[in-house]
Legacy VTK file of the C-alpha trace (Angstrom):
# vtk DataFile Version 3.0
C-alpha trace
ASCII
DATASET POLYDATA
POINTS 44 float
-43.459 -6.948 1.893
-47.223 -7.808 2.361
-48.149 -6.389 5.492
-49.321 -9.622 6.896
-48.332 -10.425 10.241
-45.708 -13.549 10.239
-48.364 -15.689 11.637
-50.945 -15.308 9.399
-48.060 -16.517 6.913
-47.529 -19.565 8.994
-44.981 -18.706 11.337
-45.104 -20.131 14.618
-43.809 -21.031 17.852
-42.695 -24.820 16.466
-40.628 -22.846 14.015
-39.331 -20.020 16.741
-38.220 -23.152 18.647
-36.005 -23.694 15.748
-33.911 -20.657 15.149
-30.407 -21.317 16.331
-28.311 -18.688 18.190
-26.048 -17.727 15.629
-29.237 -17.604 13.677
-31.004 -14.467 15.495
-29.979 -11.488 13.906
-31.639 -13.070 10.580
-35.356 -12.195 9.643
-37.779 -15.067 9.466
-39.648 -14.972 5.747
-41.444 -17.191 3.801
-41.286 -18.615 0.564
-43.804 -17.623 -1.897
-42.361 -18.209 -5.346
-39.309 -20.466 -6.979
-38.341 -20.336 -10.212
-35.523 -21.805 -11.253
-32.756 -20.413 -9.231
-34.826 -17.549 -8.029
-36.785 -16.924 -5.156
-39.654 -14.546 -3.968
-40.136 -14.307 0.283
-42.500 -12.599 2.185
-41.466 -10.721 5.639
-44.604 -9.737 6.801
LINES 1 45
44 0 1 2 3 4 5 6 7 8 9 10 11 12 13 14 15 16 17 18 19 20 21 22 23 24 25 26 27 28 29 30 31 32 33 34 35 36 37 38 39 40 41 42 43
């Protein structure tokens, strides 16, 4: 969505290390905004 690369979002290695198997296919994002029971994420 914003062009920056995941890292410069905060993604990382300790978070990589995370990421279960049955957890691959999914795309890492981060949160930006919450409001109330909506959410805004970033992909990069």
């Amino acid at each position: 969505m914003t062009g920056a690369p995941l890292a410069d979002l905060g993604w990382s290695d300790f978070f990589a290390d995370q990421v279960e198997p049955d957890e691959a296919g999914l795309a890492p994002m981060r949160v930006a905004t919450v409001h109330r029971a909506r959410l805004t994420a970033m992909d990069g």
